[in-house]
Every structure is written in C-alpha cells, then in structure tokens.
N, C-alpha and C positions, 0 to 999 in steps of 0.2 A: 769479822769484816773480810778476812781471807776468803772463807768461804764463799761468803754472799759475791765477792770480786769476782774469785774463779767460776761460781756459776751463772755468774751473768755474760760472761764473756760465751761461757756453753751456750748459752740461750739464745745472741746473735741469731744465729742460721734458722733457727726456726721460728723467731720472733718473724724475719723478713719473709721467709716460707708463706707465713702464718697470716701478714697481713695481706696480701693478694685476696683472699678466700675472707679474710673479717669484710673487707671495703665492698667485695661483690653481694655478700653475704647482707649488708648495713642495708645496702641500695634495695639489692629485689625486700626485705622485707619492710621497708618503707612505701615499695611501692603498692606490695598487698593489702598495706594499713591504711594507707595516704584517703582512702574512701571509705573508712569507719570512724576515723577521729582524727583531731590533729597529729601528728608522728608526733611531735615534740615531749607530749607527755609522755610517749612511752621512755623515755629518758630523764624523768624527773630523779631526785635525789630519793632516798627511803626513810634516811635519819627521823628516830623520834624526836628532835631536837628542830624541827624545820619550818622553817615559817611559813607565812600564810602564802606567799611564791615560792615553791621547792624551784631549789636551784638544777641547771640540767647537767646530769654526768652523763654524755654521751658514749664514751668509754668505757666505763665500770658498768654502767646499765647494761651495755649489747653484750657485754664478757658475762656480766652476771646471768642474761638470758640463755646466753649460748652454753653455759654451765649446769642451768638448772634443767637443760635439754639434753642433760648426757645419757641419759637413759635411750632417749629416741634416736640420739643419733649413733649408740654403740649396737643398737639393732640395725638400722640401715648401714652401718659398716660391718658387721658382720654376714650380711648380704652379700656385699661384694667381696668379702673376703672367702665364702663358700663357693660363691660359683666360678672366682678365681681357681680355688683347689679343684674343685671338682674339674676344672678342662684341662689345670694343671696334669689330672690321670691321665685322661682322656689322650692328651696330648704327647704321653712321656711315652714313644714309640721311632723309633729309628726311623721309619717312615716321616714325621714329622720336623724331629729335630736330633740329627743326624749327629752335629755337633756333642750332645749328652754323651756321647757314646762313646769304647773307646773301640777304636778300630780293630784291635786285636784280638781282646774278648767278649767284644759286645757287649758287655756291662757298663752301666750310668758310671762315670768317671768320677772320682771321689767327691768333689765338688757337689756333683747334681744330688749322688747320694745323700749327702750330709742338709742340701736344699730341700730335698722331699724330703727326708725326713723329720727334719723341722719345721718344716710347712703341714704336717700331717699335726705333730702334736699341736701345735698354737692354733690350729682350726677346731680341735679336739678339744679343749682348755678353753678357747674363747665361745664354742658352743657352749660348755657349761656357763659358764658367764653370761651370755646371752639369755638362757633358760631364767637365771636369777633375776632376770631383769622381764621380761615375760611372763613369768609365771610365783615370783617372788612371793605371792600370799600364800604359796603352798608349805603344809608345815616341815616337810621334806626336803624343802633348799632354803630353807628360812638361814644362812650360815653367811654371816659378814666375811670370812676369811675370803671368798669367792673373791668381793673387789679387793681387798687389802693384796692378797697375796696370788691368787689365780690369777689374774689379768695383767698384773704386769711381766709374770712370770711367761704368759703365752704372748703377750706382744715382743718378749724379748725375743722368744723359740719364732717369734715372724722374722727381727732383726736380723737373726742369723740366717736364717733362710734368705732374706734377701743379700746379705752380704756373700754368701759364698755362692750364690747365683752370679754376682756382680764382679765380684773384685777384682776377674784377671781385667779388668778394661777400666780401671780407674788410673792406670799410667795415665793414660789421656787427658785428665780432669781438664787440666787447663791449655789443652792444645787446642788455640781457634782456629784450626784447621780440621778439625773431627766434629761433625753433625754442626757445623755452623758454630762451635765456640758454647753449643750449653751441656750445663754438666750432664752425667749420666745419669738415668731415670733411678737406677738401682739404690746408687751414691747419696740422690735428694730423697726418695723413699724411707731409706733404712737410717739417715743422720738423724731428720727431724724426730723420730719416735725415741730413739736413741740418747740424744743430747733430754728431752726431755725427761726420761726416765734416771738416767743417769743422777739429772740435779735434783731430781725428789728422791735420788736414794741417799745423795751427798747431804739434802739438806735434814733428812731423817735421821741419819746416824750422826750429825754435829749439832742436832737439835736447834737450827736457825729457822725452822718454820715459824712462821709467826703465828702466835696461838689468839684465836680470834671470836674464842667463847663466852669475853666479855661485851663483844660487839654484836651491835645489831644487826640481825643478818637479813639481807634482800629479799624478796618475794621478785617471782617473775615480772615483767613489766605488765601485760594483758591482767595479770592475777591482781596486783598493784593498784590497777585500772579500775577491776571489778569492786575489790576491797572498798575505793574510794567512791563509786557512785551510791555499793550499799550502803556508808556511814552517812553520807550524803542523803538517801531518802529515810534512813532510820532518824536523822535529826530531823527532817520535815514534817514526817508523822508525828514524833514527839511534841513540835512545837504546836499539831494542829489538834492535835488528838490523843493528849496522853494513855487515855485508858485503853483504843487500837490500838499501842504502840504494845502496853503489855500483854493483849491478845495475842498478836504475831510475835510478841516474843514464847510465850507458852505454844503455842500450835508449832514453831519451829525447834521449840524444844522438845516436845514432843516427836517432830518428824526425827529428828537425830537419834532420839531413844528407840524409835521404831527401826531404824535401818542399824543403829549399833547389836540389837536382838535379833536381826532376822535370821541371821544364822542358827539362830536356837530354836527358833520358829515358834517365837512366844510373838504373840498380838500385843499391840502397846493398846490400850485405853483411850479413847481421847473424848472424856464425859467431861473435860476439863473446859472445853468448847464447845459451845452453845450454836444451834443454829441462828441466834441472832446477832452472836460474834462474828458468824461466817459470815452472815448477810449484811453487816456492817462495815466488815471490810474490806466486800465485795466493791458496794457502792461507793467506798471510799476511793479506791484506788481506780474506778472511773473518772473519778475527778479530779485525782492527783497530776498534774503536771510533773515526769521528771525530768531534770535537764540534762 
C-alpha cells in the first residue's frame, strides 16, 4: 500500500500533463467517427460477462485504444524525435548558439556536452526500437528485450539529455514573474517521462503490478466494432441458410490456410468449393440486408 501511495502521488504531474492531450485527443477522434456510426459504441464495455446493453466505459475504452496504438504512435514520436537530433547537429555551432560554449576554449561547456551526448544515444537506442516495430516480422529483430529493456533505457538517456539542457533555469520554476508564471518547457518535458518510468520500475521490483492474465483483455474499439457486425451476419446467415453458413466457413478456412503458406509458396486447394457454392453465395448475399 506504501508503494502503490508513493506512486501515485508520482503520477500527479503527468496524470494532469496527460489529460490536456487525452480530452483534445477524445474530441477530434469523435469527430472523424461521428459520420460512420454512432461514437457511443466505440466505448462499449468488452466483458464476456455483458448483457444484451453493453454498458459504456468511456475511460477504459479511449486508454485501451490509445494503448493498443502504441506501436503507431512510438513511430510518429520517434519522428520528431529524429529531426529534433538531427538540427540538434546542425545547430550545435557558436554561430547559432553562442551560450553552449565556453568563452575561453570554445568547447560545449559541460552541460551541453553531457546533453549531446545523450541525446545521441537515446536517438540511437530508440531507432532500434523503432526498427522492431516497423519491420518486427523480420527474423533478425524478432527480440522482446528491445521494448522490455532498450526503450525505457533510451527514453531515460532523453531524460537526461533534457535535464542537463534545462536545469541551470529551473530556480525560476515558480517565479510568476519569468515567461508569464509557466513552468519551463525542459522541467514539463523530462518530469512526465520520468515520473512515469520511475513508478513502472518501483512498481516492477515490489512486484505491485497487477497481473491481469486472468482477465479479459480489450480488443480496439473500431476492431470491437468490426468483430461485432461479423457475429451479427454469421448469426443471420446461420439462421437463413445453415448449409451457406458452412460454406463460407470452409472457403474462409481455407483463405487463412492459403495466406498462413504463402510464405512457403505451397498453393492451398480449394476442390472443397464448388462453383455452385460460389454462386450460391453470391446470390445470397445480394439479398442479404446488413445492418
């Protein structure tokens, strides 16, 4: 209970960070959806256990969506994290920023040293990461250690980077007299990453994570969506036309056997289907209304 106390009190600053960007976040993608379906489903509950009304978790669903999007969104942040570094070079010139330097021997004053340098590695480090997630079917980075241990490892080498970029000017934090009273960009940057990472290591080595392998786990909302219109027309077919129903189930069984082999570039069969199974459930499904 200590633990779980102390980390949640860490968690504060980026909880409130964090909701700015979930509410802006809720909005535009309600508004992209608002013209395919109602929003509301995309926020249904997932429980096997749910009745003929799933109840709506608006919370858990948009967390769960935005989670099960980590993939896409740790590629477009390591976007801007590249071409951050790369001006970062481009930039680190007395001509530009004069302050880096030190006036005497014209070398990057300890600080900035210590800032490139760790901004070099954690761009280095989260490129491979990035690659795993890109290119992960190759048998070559096929290696879990990558998320477990490379990425939190380079987001920390960003922490530091941004801290010792930042720190001589965090006296100010709370003078509302400097920039209008808001904190330093460096300060809000490197806390949230930081505070988070921290409570997943605190919660790792006290072993208070909550193990969740007994529970049912979410499917994206859109996926959720799709899952449920197909059970929806497989029951329709079923009830209209049991012996179509086992058709398309063998013809789809066979499409999955076919694209599980193509790698091996073996031909699936498909003598199992008749041209009058196809043409019957051709016709069918001109007819079929789905809703």
């Amino acid at each position: 209970k200590i633990v779980t106390l102390f980390c949640t009190l860490l968690m504060v600053l980026p909880t409130i960070l964090f909701s700015f960007c979930w509410v802006l976040w809720i909005a535009a993608r309600n508004m992209f959806f608002v013209s395919r379906w109602p929003v509301g489903v995309m926020y249904h509950g997932q429980s096997p256990a749910q009745l003929h009304q799933p109840r709506e978790y608006w919370v858990k669903a948009s967390l769960v969506d935005m989670v099960n999007l980590k993939g896409e969104t740790g590629c477009v942040g390591f976007v801007y994290a590249f071409i951050h570094s790369f001006l970062g070079c481009i930039i680190c010139d007395v001509a530009y920023k004069g302050y880096w330097f030190d006036t005497v021997t014209g070398r990057l004053i300890w600080r900035m040293e210590l800032s490139m340098m760790t901004g070099c590695v954690s761009t280095a480090l989260l490129w491979v990461v990035t690659m795993r997630s890109v290119m992960g079917k190759a048998s070559w980075i096929r290696l879990k250690p990558l998320y477990s241990y490379v990425s939190p490892i380079g987001i920390w080498f960003a922490v530091i980077h941004i801290i010792a970029f930042g720190v001589k000017g965090w006296n100010t934090l709370f003078n509302m007299n400097y920039h209008n009273g808001q904190l330093s960009i460096t300060f809000v940057s490197s806390m949230f990453p930081a505070c988070v990472l921290l409570v997943h290591h605190i919660m790792a080595i006290f072993g208070t994570k909550k193990v969740c392998s007994g529970d049912h786990l979410w499917k994206h909302s859109v996926v959720n969506i799709a899952t449920d219109q197909y059970e929806r027309l497989v029951t329709r077919i079923s009830d209209l036309s049991p012996d179509l129903l086992d058709c398309t189930m063998r013809a789809n069984d066979l499409s999955m056997r076919d694209a599980s082999m193509r790698d091996t570039t073996r031909a699936v069969s498909t003598k199992d289907i008749t041209d009058d199974d196809e043409q019957g459930f051709s016709n069918f499904m001109k007819n079929l209304e789905v809703p």
